[in-house]
C-alpha positions in Angstrom: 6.7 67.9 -79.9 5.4 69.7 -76.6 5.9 73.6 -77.0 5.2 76.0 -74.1 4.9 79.3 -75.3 4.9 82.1 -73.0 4.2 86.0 -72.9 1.6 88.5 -71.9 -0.6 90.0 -74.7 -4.0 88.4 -76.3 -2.4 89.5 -79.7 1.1 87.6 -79.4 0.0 84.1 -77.5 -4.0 84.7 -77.9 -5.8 83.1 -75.7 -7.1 79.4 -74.3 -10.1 77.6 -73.4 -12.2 80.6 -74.9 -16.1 79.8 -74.8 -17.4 80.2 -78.1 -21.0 80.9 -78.7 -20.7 79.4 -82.3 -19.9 75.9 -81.7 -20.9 76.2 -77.8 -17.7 74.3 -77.2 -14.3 75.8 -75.4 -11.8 76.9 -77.8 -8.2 77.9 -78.4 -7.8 81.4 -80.1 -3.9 81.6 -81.9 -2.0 84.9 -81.4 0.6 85.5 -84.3 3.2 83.3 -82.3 1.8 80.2 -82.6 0.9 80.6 -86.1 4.9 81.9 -86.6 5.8 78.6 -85.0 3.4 76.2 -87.1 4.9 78.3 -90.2 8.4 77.6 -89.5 8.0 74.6 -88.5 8.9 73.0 -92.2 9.7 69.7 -90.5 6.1 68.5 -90.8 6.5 67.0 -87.4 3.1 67.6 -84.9 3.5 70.5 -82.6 1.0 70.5 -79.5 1.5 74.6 -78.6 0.1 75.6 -74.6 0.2 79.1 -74.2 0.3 80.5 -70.9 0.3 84.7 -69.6 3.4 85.5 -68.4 1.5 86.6 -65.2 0.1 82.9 -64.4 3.9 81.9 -63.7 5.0 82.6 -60.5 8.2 81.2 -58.8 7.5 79.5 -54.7 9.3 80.8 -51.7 11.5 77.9 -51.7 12.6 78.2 -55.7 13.3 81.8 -55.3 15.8 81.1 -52.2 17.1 78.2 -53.9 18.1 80.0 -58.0 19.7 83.0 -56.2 20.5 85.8 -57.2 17.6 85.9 -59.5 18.0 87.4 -63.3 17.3 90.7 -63.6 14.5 91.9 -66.4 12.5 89.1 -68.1 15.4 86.4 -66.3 13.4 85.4 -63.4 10.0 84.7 -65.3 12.1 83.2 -67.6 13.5 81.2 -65.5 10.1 80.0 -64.1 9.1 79.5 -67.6 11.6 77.1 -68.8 10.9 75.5 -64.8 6.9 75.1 -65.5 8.1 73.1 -68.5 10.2 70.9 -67.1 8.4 69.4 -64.4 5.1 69.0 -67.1 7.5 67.7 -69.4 7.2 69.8 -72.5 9.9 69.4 -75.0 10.6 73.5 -75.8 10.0 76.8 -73.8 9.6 79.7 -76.2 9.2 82.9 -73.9 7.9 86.5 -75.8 8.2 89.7 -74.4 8.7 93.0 -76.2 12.1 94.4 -75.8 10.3 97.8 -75.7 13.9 99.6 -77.6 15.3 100.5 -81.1 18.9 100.5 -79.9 20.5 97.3 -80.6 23.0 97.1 -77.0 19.4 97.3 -74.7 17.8 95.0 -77.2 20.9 92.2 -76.4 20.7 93.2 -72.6 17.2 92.2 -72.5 18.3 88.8 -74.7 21.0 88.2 -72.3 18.8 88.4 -68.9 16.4 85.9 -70.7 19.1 83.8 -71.6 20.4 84.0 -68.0 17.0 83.0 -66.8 16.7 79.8 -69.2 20.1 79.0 -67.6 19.1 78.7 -64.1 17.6 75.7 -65.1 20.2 73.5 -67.0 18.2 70.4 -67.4 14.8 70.5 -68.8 13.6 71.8 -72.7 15.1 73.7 -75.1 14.3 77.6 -74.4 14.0 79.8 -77.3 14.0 83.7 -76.7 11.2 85.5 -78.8 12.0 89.4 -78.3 10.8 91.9 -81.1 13.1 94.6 -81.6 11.6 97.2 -81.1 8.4 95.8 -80.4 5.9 92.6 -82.2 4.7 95.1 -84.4 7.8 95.8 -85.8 8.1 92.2 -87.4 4.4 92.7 -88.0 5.1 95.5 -90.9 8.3 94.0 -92.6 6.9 92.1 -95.1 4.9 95.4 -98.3 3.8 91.8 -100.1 1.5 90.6 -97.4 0.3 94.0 -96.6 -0.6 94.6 -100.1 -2.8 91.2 -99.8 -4.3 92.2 -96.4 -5.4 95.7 -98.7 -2.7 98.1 -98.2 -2.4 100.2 -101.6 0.1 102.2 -100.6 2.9 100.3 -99.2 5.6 102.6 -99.3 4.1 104.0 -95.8 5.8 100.6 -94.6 9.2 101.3 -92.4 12.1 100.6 -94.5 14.0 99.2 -91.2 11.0 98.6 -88.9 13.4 97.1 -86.0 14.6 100.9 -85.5 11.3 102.8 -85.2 10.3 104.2 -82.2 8.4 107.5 -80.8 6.8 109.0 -77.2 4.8 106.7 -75.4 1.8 109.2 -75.8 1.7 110.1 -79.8 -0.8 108.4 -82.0 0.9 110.2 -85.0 4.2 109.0 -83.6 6.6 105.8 -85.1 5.9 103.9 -82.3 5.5 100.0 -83.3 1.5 100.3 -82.2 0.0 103.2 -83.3 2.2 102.8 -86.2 1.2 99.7 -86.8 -2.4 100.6 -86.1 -2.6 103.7 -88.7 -1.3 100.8 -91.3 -4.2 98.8 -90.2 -6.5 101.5 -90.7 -5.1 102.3 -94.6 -5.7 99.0 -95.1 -9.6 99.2 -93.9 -8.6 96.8 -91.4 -8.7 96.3 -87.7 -6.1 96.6 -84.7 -6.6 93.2 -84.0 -5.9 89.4 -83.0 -7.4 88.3 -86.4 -5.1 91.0 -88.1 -2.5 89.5 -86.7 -2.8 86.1 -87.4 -4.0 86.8 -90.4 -1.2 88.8 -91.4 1.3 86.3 -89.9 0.0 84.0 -92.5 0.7 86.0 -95.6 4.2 87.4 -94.0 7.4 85.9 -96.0 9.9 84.4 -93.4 12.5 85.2 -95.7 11.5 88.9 -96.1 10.8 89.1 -92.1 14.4 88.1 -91.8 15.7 90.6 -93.9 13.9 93.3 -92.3 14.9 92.6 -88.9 18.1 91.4 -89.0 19.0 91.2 -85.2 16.2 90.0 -83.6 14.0 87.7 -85.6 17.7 86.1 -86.7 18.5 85.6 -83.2 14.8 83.9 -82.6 15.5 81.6 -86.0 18.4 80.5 -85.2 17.3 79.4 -81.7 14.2 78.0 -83.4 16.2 75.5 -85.4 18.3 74.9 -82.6 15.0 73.8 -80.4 14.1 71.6 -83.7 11.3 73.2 -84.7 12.4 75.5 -87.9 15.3 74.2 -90.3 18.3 76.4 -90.4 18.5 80.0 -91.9 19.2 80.7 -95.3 22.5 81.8 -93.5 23.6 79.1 -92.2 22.7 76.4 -94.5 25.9 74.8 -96.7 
């Protein structure tokens, strides 16, 4: 299975064709999306992941005239999203943004416009939405069991409900997702990083991740299983 993942930061969709001075061979870094997506993926089937910025997609002239009215929001890159992987033939389209809110009627705006933009294009690959609520780093601290591992002693600093934290723009000491996240990192002796991330995607429990965020990362499994790439939610399941 061809997946197409799409989204703007180094730390959700890392990064491709990397040179590293190591092996002196061109490599592909994993941001915690792609190692979500190999974790869920209980299938056992081979996944080939492309990542691509969000910024390299960009609609023609022609294709803009031709899907009017564009989605508003994330639609329209959406939209060129699940286009780019249609005509190179990849079998899902998983586009990532941050929905940047803790109040759940934005958060399904934002789902909505995506959703809109994925149905510009009928044909073509599955499209799966992957929107954080309120941001990546709110799935990021759900799970006290894999922050204990990464070092954390004290993990009742962890957000109860982290899908409803939030804070200014411009306070370190604030609940923002980031420099929340970030002061976790550094209680743990660890770094605000990629390799945090994946890292930390790799001890998080799917099951506890669900349970923390119950509106978004719900919404992004059940369209998982719908692409074929995760098996249904405990939910869902007879």
């Amino acid at each position: 299975m061809r997946v197409l993942v799409v989204g703007e930061g180094l730390h959700d969709i890392g990064r491709q064709n990397e040179w590293c001075e190591q092996t002196r061979k061109l490599i592909n870094l994993p941001g915690w999306l792609q190692t979500l997506l190999h974790k869920m993926n209980e299938f056992g089937q081979a996944i080939e992941i492309t990542s691509i910025n969000t910024k390299e997609i960009v609609l023609s002239g022609q294709e803009r005239r031709k899907r009017q009215p564009l989605p508003e929001g994330h639609g329209a890159k959406a939209m060129a999203a699940k286009l780019k992987a249609k005509n190179e033939n990849f079998d899902v389209v998983v586009f990532m943004a941050d929905s940047d809110t803790e109040e759940d009627c934005k958060w399904r705006c934002h789902h909505k416009c995506v959703q809109e933009g994925f149905g510009k294009i009928p044909e073509g690959p599955a499209g799966v939405v992957c929107l954080p609520k309120s941001a990546s780093e709110s799935w990021l601290l759900a799970d006290p069991e894999a922050w204990k591992a990464m070092g954390l002693s004290c993990t009742k600093m962890l957000p109860s409900h982290p899908e409803t934290i939030w804070g200014k723009h411009d306070d370190p000491e604030g609940n923002r997702p980031h420099p929340y996240f970030a002061r976790v990192c550094k209680a743990a002796n660890r770094t605000d990083t990629r390799e945090t991330r994946v890292e930390l995607m790799e001890k998080i429990s799917i099951p506890r991740l669900a349970k923390a965020c119950p509106l978004s990362f719900a919404s992004f499994w059940n369209e998982l299983h719908a692409a074929g790439i995760a098996p249904s939610p405990p939910d869902r399941r007879p």
